[in-house]
C-alpha positions as CSV (number, residue, x, y, z in Angstrom):
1,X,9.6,57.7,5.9
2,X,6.2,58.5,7.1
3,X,7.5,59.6,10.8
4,X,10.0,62.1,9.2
5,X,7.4,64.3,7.7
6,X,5.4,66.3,9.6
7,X,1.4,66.9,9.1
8,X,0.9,70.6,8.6
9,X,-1.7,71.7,11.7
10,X,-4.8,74.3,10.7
11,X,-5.1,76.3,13.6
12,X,-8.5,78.0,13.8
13,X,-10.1,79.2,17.1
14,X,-11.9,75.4,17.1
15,X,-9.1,73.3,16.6
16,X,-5.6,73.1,19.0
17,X,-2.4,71.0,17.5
18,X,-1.6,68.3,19.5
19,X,0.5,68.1,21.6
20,X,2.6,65.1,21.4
21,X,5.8,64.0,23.5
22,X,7.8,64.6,20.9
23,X,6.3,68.0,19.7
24,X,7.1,68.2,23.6
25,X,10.6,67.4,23.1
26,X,11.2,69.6,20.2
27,X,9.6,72.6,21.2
28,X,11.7,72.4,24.3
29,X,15.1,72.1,22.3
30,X,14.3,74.8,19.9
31,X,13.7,77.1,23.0
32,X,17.3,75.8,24.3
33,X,18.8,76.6,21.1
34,X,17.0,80.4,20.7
35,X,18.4,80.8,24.6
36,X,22.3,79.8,23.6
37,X,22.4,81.4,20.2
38,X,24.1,84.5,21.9
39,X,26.1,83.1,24.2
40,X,29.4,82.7,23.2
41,X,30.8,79.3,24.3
42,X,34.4,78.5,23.6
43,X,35.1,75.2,22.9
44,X,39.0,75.0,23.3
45,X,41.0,77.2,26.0
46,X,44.4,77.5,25.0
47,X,47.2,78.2,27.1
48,X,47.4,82.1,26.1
49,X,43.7,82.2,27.1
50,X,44.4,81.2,30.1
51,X,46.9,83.5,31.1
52,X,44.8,86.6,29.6
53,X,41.7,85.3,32.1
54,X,44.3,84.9,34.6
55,X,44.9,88.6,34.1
56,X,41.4,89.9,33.9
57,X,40.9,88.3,37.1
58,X,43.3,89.6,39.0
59,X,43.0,93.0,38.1
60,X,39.7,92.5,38.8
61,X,40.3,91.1,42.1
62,X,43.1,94.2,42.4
63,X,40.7,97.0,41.7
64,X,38.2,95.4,44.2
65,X,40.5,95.8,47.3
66,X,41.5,98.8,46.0
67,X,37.6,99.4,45.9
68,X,37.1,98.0,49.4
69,X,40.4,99.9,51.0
70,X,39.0,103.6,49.7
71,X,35.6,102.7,51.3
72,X,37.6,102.0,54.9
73,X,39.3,104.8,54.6
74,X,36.2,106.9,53.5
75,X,35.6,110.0,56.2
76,X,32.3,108.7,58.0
77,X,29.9,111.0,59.0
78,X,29.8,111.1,62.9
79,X,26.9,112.2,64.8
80,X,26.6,115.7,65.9
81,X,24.3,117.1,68.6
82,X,21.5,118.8,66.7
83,X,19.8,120.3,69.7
84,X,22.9,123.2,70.0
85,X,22.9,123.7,66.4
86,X,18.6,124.5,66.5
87,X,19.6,126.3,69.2
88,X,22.1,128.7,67.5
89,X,19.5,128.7,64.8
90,X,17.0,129.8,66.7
91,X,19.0,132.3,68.7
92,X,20.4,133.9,65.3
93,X,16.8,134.2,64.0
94,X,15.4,136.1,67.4
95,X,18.6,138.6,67.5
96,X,17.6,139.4,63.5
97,X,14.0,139.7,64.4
98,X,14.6,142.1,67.2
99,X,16.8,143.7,64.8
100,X,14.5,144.1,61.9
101,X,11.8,145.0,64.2
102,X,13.5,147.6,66.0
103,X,14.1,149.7,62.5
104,X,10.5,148.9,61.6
105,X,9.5,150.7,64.5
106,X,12.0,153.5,64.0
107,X,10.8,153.5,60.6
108,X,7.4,153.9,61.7
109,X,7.8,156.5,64.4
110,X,9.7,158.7,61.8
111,X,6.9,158.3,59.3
112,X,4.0,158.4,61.6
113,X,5.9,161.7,63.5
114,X,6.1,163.0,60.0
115,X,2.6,162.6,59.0
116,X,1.3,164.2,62.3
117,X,3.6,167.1,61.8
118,X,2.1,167.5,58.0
119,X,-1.1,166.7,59.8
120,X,-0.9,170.0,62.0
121,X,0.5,171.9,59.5
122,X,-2.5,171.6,57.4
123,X,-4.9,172.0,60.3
124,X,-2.8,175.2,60.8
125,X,-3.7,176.6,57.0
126,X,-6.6,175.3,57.4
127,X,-7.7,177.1,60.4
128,X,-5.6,180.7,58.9
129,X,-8.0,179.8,55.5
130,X,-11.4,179.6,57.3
131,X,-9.9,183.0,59.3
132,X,-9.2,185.1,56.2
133,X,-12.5,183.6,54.4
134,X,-14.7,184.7,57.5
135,X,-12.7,188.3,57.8
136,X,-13.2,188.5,53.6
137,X,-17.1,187.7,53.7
138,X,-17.6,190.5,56.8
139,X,-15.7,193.0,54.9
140,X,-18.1,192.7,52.0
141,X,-21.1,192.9,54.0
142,X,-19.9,195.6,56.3
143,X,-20.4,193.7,59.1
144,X,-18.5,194.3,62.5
145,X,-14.9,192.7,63.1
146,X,-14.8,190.3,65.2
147,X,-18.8,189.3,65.5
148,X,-20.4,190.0,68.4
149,X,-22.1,186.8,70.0
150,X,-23.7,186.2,72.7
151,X,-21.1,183.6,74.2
152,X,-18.2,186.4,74.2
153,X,-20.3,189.4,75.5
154,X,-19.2,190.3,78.7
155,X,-21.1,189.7,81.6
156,X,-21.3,190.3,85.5
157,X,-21.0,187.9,88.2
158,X,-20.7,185.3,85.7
159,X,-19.5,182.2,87.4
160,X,-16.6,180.1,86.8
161,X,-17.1,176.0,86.6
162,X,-13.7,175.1,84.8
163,X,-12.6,174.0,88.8
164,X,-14.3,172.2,91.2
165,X,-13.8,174.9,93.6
166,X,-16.2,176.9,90.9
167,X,-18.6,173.8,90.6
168,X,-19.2,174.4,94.4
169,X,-19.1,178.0,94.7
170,X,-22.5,177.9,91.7
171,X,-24.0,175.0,93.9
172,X,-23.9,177.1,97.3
173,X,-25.6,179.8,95.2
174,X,-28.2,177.9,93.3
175,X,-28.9,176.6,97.6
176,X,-29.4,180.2,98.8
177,X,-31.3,181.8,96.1
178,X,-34.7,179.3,97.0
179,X,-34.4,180.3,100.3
180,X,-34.6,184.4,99.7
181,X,-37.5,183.8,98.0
């Protein structure tokens, strides 16, 4: 009677239960019987169960070749040079650059002709503004139309260095003019 009871263990952080072989022994058959409580285990197969295992398996076994035939027959990818295809990549993307950079520039001619035109324009009024203020201020003051300066007053044997041929001729004089002295 006294091996059927079991001593109740205190377990505190100083104390450990001991471990006995057949503490062993049941701890390891309690952990067997946790592991096969949801497993189903039938005991008895009848004749009927049989036949409806028999069936499972071979539509199982069916729907595996069936399975296995589709992935033969599956189109497989083959391999395709990828050099042309970069190629024709790269050749479509330099015929659209040229492309889009041929209307930029058109684009920017037409603007850029468009703001020198405006450009001119306005030096135009510009110019025509400063005329008619200048010609307003000299007819208030009474002063003589168009100013007389001493840049546009006419003078004699003035020489003429716009050409070389003028450079040269004003060089032969400046020569001979120490020499009559």
């Amino acid at each position: 009677m006294y091996n059927n009871v079991r001593r109740r263990v205190v377990k505190s952080s100083f104390t450990h239960p001991r471990r006995t072989p057949s503490r062993i022994i049941d701890e390891i058959e309690s952990h067997e019987r946790r592991a096969q409580s949801d497993i189903y285990i039938q005991r008895m197969i009848t004749p009927e169960g049989q036949r409806n295992l028999y069936a499972k398996l071979a539509r199982a076994l069916e729907e595996d070749k069936i399975r296995e035939e589709e992935f033969n027959k599956r189109e497989k990818p083959t391999k395709v040079c990828r050099d042309d295809d970069y190629r024709k990549v790269y050749h479509n993307f330099c015929e659209d650059f040229q492309k889009s950079s041929n209307i930029a520039r058109k684009e920017f001619e037409r603007v850029s002709k468009s703001a020198r035109s405006r450009n001119s324009e306005l030096a135009k009024e510009k110019s025509a503004a400063d005329l008619l203020e200048r010609k307003m201020y000299r007819l208030e003051m009474n002063l003589a139309d168009p100013p007389v300066t001493p840049s546009n007053k006419p003078t004699l044997n003035r020489p003429d260095f716009s050409s070389i041929s003028g450079a040269r001729l004003s060089l032969a004089f400046s020569q001979e003019s120490p020499q009559k002295k």
